[in-house]
C-alpha positions as CSV (number, residue, x, y, z in Angstrom):
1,X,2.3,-12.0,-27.6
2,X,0.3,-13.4,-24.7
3,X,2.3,-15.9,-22.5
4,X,-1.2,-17.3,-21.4
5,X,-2.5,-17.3,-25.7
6,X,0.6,-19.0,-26.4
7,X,0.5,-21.8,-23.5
8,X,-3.4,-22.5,-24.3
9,X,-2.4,-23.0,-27.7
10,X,0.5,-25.2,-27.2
11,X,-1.4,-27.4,-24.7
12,X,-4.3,-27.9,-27.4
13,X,-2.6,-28.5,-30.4
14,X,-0.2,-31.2,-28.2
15,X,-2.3,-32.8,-25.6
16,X,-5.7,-31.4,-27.2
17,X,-6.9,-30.0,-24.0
18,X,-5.4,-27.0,-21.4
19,X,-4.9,-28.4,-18.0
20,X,-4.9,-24.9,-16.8
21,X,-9.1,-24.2,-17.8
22,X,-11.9,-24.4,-15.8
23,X,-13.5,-28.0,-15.1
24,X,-16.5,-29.3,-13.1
25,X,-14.8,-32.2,-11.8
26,X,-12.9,-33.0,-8.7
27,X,-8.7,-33.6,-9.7
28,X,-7.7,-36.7,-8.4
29,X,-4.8,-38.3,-6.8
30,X,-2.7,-41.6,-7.2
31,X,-4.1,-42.3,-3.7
32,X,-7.8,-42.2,-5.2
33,X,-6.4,-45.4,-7.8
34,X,-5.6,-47.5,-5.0
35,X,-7.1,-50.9,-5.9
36,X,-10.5,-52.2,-3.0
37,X,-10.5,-55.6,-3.8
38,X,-14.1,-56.6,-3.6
39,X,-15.6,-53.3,-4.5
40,X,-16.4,-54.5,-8.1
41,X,-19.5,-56.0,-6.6
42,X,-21.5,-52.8,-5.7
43,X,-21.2,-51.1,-9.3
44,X,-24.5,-52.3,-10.5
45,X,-26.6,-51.5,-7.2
46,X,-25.0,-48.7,-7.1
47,X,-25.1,-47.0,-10.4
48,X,-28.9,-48.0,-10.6
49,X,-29.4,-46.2,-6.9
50,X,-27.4,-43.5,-8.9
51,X,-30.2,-43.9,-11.5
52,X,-33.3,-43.7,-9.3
53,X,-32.1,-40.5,-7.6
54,X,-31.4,-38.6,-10.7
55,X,-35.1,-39.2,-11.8
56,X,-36.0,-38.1,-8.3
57,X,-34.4,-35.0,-8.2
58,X,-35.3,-33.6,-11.8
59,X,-38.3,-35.5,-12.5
60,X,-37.9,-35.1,-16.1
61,X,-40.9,-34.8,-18.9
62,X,-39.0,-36.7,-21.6
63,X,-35.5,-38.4,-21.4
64,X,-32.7,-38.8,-24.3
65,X,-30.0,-40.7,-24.9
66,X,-27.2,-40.8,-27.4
67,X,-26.2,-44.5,-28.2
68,X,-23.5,-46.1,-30.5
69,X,-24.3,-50.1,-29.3
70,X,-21.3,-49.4,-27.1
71,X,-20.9,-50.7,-23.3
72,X,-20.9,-47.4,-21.5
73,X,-24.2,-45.9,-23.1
74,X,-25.9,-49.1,-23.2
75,X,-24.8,-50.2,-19.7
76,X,-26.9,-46.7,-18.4
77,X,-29.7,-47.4,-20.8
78,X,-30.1,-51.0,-19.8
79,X,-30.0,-50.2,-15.8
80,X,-32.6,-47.4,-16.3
81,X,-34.9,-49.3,-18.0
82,X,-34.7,-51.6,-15.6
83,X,-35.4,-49.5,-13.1
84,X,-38.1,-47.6,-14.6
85,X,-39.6,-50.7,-17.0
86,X,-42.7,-48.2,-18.6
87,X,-40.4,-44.9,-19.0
88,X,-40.5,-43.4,-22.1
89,X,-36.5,-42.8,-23.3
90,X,-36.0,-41.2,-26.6
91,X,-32.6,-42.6,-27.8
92,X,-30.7,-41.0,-30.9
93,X,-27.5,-42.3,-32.8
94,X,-25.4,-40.2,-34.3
95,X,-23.6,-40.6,-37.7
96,X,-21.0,-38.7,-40.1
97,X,-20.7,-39.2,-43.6
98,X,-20.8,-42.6,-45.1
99,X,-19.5,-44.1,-41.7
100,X,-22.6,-45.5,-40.6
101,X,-21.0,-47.9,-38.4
102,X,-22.4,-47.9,-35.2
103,X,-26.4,-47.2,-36.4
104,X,-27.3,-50.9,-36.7
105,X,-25.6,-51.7,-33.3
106,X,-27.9,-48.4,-32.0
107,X,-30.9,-49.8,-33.6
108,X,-30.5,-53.2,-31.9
109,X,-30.1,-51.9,-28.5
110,X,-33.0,-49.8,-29.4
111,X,-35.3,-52.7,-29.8
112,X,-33.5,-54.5,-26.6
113,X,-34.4,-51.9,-24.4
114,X,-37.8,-50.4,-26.5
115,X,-37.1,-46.5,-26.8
116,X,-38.6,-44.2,-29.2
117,X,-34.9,-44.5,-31.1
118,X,-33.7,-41.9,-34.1
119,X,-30.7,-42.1,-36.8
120,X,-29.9,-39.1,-37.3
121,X,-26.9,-38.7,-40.5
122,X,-25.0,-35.6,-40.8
123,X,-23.3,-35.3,-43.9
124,X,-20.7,-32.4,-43.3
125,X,-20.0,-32.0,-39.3
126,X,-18.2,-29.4,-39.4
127,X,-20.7,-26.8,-41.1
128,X,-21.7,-25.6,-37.6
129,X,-18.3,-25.4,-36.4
130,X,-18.3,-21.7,-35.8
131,X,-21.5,-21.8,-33.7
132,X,-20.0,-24.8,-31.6
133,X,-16.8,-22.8,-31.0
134,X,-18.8,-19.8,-30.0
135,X,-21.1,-21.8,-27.4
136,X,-18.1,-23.6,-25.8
137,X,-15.7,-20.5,-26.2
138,X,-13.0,-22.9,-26.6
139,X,-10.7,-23.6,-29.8
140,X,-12.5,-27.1,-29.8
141,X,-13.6,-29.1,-33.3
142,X,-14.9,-32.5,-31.4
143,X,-17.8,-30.9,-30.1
144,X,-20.0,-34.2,-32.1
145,X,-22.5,-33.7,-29.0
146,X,-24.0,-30.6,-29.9
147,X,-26.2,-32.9,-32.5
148,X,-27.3,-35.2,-29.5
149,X,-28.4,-32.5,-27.9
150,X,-29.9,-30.1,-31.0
151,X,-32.0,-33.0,-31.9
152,X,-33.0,-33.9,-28.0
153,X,-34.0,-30.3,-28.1
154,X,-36.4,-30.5,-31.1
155,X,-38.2,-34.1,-29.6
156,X,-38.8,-32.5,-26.7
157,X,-36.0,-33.9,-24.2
158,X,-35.5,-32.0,-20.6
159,X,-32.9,-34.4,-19.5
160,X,-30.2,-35.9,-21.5
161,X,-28.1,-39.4,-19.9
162,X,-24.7,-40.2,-21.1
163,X,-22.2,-43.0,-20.8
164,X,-19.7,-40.3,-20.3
165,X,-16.6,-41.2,-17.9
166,X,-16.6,-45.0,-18.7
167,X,-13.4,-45.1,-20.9
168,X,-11.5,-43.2,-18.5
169,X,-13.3,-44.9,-15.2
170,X,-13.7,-48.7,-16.1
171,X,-10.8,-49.2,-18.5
172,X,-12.0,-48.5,-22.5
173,X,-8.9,-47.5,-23.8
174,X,-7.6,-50.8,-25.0
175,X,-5.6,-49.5,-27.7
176,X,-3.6,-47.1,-26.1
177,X,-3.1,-49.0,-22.8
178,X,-1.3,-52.2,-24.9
179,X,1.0,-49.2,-26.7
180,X,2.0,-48.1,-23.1
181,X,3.0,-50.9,-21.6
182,X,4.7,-52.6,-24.1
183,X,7.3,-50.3,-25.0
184,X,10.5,-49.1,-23.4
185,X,10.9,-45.9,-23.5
186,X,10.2,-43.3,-20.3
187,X,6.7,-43.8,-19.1
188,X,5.7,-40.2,-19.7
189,X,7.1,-40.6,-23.4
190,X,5.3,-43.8,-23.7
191,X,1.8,-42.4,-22.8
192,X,2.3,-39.3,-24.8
193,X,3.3,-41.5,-27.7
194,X,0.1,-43.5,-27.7
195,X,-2.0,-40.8,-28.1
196,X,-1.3,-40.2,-31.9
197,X,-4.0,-37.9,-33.3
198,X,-3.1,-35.2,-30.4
199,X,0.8,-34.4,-31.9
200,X,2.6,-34.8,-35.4
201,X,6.1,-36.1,-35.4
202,X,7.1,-32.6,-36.5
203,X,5.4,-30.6,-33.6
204,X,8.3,-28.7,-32.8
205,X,8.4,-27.4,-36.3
206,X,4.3,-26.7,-36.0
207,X,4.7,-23.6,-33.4
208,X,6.4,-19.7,-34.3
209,X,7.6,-20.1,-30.6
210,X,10.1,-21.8,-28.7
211,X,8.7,-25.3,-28.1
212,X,10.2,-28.3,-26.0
213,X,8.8,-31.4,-25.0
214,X,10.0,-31.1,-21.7
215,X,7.3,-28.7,-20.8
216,X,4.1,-30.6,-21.5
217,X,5.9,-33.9,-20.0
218,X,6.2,-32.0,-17.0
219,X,2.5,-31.1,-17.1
220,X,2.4,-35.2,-16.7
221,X,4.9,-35.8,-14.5
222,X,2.6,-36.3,-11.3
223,X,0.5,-38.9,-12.8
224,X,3.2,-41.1,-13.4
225,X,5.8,-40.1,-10.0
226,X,3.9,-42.2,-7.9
227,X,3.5,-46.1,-6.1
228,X,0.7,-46.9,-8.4
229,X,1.7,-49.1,-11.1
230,X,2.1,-48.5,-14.9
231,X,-1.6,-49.2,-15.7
232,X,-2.8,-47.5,-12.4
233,X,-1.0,-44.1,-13.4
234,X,-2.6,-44.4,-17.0
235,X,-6.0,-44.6,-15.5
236,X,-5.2,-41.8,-13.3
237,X,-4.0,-39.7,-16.3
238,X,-6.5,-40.5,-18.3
239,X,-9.1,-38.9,-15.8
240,X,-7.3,-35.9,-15.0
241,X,-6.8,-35.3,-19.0
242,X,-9.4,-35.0,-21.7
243,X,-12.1,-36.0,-19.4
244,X,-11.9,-33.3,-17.1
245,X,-10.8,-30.4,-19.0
246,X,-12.1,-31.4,-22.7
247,X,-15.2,-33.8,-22.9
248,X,-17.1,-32.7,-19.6
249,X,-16.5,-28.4,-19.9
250,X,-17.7,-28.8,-23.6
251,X,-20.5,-31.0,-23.1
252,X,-22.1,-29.1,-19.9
253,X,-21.6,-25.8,-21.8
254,X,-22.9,-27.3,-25.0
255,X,-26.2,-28.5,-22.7
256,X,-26.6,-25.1,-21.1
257,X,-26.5,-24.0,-24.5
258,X,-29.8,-26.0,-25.6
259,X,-31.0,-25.7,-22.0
260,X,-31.5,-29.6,-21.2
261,X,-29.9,-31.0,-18.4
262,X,-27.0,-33.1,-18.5
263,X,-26.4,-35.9,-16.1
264,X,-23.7,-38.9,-16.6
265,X,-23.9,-41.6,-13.7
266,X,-21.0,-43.1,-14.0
267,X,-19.4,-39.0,-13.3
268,X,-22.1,-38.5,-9.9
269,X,-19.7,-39.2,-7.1
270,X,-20.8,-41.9,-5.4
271,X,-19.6,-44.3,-8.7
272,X,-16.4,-42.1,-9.4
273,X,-15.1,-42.6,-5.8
274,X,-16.2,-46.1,-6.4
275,X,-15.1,-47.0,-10.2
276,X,-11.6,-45.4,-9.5
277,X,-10.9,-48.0,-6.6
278,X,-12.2,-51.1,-9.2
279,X,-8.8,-53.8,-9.5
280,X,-6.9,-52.9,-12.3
281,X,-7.6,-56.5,-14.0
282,X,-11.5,-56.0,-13.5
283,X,-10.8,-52.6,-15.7
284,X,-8.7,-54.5,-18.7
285,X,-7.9,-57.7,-19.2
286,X,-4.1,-57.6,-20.2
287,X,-4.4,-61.3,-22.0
288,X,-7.4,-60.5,-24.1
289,X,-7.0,-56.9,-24.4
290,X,-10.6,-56.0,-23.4
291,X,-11.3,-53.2,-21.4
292,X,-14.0,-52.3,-18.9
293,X,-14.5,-55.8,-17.8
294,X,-17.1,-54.7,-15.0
295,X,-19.9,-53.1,-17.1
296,X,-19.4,-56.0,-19.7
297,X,-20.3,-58.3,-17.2
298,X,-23.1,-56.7,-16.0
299,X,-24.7,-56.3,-19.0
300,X,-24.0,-60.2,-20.4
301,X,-25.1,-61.8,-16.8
302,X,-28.3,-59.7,-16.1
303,X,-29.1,-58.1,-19.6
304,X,-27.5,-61.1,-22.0
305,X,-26.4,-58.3,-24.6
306,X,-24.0,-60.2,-26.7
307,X,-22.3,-57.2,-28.5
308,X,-20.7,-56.3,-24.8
309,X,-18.2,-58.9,-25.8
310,X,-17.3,-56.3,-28.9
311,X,-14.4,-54.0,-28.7
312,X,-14.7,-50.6,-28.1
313,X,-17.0,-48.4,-30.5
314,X,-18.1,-45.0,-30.6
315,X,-19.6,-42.2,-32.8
316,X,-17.1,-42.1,-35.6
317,X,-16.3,-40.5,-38.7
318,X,-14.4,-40.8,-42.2
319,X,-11.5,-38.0,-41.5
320,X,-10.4,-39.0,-45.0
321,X,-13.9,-38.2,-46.3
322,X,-14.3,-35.0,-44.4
323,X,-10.9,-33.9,-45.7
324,X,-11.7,-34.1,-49.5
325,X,-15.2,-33.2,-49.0
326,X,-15.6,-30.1,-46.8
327,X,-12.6,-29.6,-44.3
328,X,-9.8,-28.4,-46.9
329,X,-12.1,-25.8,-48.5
330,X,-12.6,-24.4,-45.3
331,X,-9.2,-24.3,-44.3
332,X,-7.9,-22.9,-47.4
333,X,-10.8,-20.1,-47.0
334,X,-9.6,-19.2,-43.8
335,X,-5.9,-20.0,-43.9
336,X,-4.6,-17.6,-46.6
337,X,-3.8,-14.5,-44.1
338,X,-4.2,-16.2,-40.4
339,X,-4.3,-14.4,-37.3
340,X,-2.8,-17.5,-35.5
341,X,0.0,-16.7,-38.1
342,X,-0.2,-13.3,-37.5
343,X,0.0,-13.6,-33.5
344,X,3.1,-15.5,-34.1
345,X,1.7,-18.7,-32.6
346,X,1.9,-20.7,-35.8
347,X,4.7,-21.3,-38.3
348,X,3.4,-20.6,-41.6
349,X,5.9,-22.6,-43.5
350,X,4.9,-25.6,-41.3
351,X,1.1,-25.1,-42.5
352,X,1.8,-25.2,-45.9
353,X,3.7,-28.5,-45.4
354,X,0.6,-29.7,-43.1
355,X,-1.6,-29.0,-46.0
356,X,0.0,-31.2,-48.5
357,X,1.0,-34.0,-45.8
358,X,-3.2,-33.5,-44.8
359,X,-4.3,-33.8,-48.7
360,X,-2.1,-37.5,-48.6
361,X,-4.9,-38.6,-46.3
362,X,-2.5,-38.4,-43.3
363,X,-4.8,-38.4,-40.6
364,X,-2.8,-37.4,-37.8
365,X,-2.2,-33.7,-39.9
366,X,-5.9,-33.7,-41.0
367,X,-6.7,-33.3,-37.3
368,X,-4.1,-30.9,-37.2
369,X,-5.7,-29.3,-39.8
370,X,-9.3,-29.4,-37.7
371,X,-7.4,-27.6,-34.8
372,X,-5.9,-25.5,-36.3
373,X,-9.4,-24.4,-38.2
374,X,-11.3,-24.4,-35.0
375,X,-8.5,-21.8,-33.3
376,X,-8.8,-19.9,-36.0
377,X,-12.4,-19.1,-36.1
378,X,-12.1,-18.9,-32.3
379,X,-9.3,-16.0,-32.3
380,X,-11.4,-14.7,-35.1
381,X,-14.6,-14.2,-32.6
382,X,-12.5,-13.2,-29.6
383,X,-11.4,-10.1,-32.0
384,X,-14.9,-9.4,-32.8
């Protein structure tokens, strides 16, 4: 069997990215998280210099925007309206199922900011699966962006603006962060642990191959074997995780795909050498457990958008739903004779067990379940 198959796999189905792909982003040290006291100050002149240079360079036709009524995407919504006050923005929300959750924030940051806004509801998200995996050529199921950009594509957008980068930049992971650094166990452990839909408690049962913890700590280790403290090296992590090597390679390849440029300000390196800097208790306040303090701020004191005092939200989805509705049918059309079974990189006893722990609504297998689909069609194309 492939060593390099084997390690990909491993890394996906545990930390639900590879740290060894390609990514467009620069890597970044502990020295890079050093806290600049003051520094908080020049976000919002500088993200909307960000702004005004972005439209400069690509002078775009028609601009889109995928919004949930979260901070990150309404923060770069609200600063480029305000610098461009009679710019037409198309905005679209994105929902799954019967979570429509986030469409009613959407719409009222629509009307705040007046865009040409669109609710778009797709029932099963996973019916295009195998063309996402093929246009990211990645074992991927999240790929939720290739509908922002399909229907940017059919209004007519050359340019599409994302939040992307402010979880991971100004602090949105609340509920991992308070996991972390209230328990005892190794640090490493501790992070690992918070992140529950990435592992199952049998994951060492999951694989055909020898697997051991040990090895994807050690793919950690440098994040956390450093002066920063406990909150520093999570921030740190978090950026050299799923943001360079999962969200950012799948969305630019997803945009190439549709052929409309992708831009995130918060990613252009004049904020990321900025936001990394930002004091840690500007980023998430410990007390209150409310993350990205900065951009909320911004957004109450010049904008007055009252649902920046909300937790954090984000296109979402019924995995319970999904399960019962679509996802097991497909998995049980594809999983009776498995090449990742076949390869030897999954055990087959431990998929059967999945399967009935996944039809209990367990939703930590049912993503499982979604990996281990999306793998499947992708070994399936790389035969072809």
């Amino acid at each position: 069997m492939n060593e390099a198959l084997k390690r990909k796999i491993r890394n996906i189905l545990t930390l639900r990215y590879d740290p060894f792909s390609l990514t467009s982003l620069p890597k970044l040290t502990w020295k890079d998280f050093i806290e600049y006291h003051g520094i908080s100050q020049v976000v919002q002149p500088l993200l909307e210099g960000v702004i005004r240079r972005i439209f400069e360079e690509h002078k775009p036709d028609t601009v889109g925007m995928g919004i949930s009524g979260g901070v990150d995407s309404t923060t770069v919504l609200a600063l480029t309206r305000r610098c461009f006050p009679n710019l037409k923005i198309k905005t679209f929300c994105i929902t799954f199922g019967s979570d429509l959750g986030e469409s009613k924030d959407a719409q009222h940051v629509s009307e705040l900011y007046s865009t040409d806004h669109k609710h778009i509801n797709i029932e099963n998200p996973f019916k295009d699966l195998e063309e996402q995996v093929e246009i990211v050529d990645e074992p991927r199921w999240n790929l939720y962006t290739y509908y922002l950009f399909k229907e940017a594509k059919s209004n007519g957008c050359n340019l599409i603006m994302t939040g992307d980068g402010g979880d991971e930049l100004f602090g949105g992971y609340v509920f991992r962060y308070r996991s972390v650094l209230n328990s005892n166990k190794p640090v490493v452990q501790r992070y690992l642990d918070a992140h529950k839909r990435d592992w199952v408690p049998d994951q060492k049962d999951l694989f055909a191959f020898d697997f051991t913890w040990d090895e994807i700590y050690g793919l950690l280790l440098d994040h956390f074997r450093n002066p920063l403290t406990t909150l520093g090296q999570i921030f740190l992590a978090d950026y050299n995780g799923k943001l360079l090597y999962d969200f950012t390679p799948t969305n630019m390849k997803i945009s190439e795909h549709f052929g409309i440029k992708l831009v995130a300000p918060m990613l252009e390196p004049e904020v990321l050498h900025v936001a990394t800097h930002i004091p840690y208790n500007l980023k998430y306040d410990v007390r209150n457990n409310l993350g990205k303090v900065v951009l909320r701020q911004i957004l109450l004191e010049n904008f007055g958008y009252k649902p920046a005092t909300k937790g954090k939200i984000g296109w979402s989805m019924d995995l319970a739903e999904m399960w019962d509705s679509y996802v097991r049918g497909m998995c049980g059309d594809l999983f009776d004779y498995p090449i990742f079974v076949e390869h030897g990189l999954i055990n087959r006893k431990w998929l059967r067990e999945g399967f009935e722990k996944s039809d209990k609504h367990n939703l930590r297998y049912i993503c499982k379940m979604l990996g281990l689909l999306a793998i499947e069609i992708w070994l399936r194309k790389t035969r072809e």
